[in-house]
C-alpha positions, 0 to 999 in steps of 0.5 A, spaced: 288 338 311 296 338 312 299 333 317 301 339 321 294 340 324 295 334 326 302 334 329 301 335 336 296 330 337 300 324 334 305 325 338 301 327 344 299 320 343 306 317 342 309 318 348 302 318 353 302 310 350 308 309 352 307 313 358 301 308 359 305 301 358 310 304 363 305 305 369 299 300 367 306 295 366 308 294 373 305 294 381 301 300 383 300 302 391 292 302 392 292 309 392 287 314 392 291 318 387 294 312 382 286 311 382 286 318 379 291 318 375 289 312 372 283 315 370 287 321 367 292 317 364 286 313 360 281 319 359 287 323 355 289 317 351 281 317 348 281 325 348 286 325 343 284 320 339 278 323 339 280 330 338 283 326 331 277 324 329 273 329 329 278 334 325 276 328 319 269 327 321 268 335 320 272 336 313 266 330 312 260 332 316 256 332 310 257 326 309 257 323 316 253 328 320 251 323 325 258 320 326 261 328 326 255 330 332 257 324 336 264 324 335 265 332 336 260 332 342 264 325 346 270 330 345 268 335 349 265 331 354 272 328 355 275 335 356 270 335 361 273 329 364 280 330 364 279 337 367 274 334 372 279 329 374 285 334 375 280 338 380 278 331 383 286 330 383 288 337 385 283 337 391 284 330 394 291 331 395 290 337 401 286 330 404 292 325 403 288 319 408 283 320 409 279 316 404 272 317 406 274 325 404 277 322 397 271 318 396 266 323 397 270 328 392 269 323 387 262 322 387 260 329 388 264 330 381 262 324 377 255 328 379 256 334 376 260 331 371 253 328 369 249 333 369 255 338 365 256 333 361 248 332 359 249 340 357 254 340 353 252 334 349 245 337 347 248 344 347 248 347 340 255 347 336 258 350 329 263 348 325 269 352 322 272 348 316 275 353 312 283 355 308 286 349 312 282 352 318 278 346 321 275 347 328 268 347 333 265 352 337 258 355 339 254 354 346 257 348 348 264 349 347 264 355 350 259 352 356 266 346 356 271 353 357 267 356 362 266 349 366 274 348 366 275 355 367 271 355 375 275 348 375 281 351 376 279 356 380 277 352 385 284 348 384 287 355 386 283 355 392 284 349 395 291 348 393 293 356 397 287 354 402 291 347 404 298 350 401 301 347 408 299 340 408 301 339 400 308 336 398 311 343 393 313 338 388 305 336 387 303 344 386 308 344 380 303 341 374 297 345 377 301 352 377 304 349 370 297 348 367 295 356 370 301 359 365 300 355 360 293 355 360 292 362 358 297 362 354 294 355 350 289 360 349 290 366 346 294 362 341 288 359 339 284 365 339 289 368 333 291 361 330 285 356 332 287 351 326 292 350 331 289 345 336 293 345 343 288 345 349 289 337 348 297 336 347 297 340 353 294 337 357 297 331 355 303 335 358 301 335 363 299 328 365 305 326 364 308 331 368 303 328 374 307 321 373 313 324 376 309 327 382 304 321 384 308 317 390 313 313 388 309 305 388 316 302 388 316 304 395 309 304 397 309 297 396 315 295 400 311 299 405 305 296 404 
């Protein structure tokens, strides 16, 4: 396996460590959004790790085929978290104040999150490992695409629905995430060695810490 398989991970790592000793280090106002992001912020730390980890355990799923089916199915139980957090994230923000709203929009999820995430990891699942090609796919990949797909579309239409009450700077990380999708996407389908769909979303939650409210600011307020 050539470190260049592996690039964009470890660099996605580098700099979401040192985005999380920047958050976690200071004062937060207790927001319903820091909160979310929080979760974002931990959740993409271990999907990388993750998305690492796997890479090994599948060039030597003979060896450990147990650890590889553990690692690999955590892996797309987190990429079922993170896009469900970015949904949560994306349609709590049309409710800014309202809490009880905010709050019953997590519970909904962290449901269906349940029952999603109890599919996929049952769900059957190939490997490819082959001319420094090394990657998963099958039932429960495809189900985790498709799951991530309907969230974004659901982002869409609260974000157009409520597109008024939202602040247009916190619109930017979704409307990126839309261009950037299909595109992670298509190159993936004609060169699925290289793994992005993390990396980006790694983008993604750092681009979010420069929309969320400014916590300086919030504390004086508070």
């Amino acid at each position: 396996m050539e470190l260049n398989n592996l690039f964009f991970q470890i660099s996605s790592l580098l700099y979401i460590i040192m985005l999380s000793c920047i958050y976690f280090s200071k004062k937060r106002y207790n927001s319903f959004e820091n909160k979310i992001y929080a979760y974002m912020l931990i959740s993409n730390f271990i999907g990388l790790i993750l998305d690492v980890a796997s890479i090994f355990t599948i060039i030597h799923m003979q060896e450990f085929p147990l650890l590889n089916f553990f690692i690999t199915r955590f892996y797309l139980l987190y990429l079922l978290a993170w896009v469900s957090l970015f949904t949560i994230y994306s349609i709590s923000i049309c409710y800014i104040g309202d809490r009880d709203k905010q709050n019953k929009i997590f519970k909904v999820f962290l449901w269906l999150f349940v029952i999603f995430g109890l599919v996929i990891f049952f769900s059957p699942l190939k490997y490819f490992n082959q001319n420094n090609q090394i990657y998963s796919y099958g039932v429960g990949a495809n189900v985790s695409y498709i799951i991530g797909g309907i969230y974004i579309a659901l982002c869409i239409v609260y974000t157009l629905k409520n597109i008024k009450k939202i602040k247009r700077i916190k619109c930017l990380p979704l409307i990126i995430y839309l261009f950037m999708f299909p595109l992670i996407l298509s190159i993936q389908a004609f060169n699925p060695e290289i793994l992005l769909v993390t990396s980006t979303e790694s983008f993604i939650t750092v681009l979010m810490y420069f929309t969320i409210e400014n916590p300086d600011v919030k504390m004086i307020e508070q």
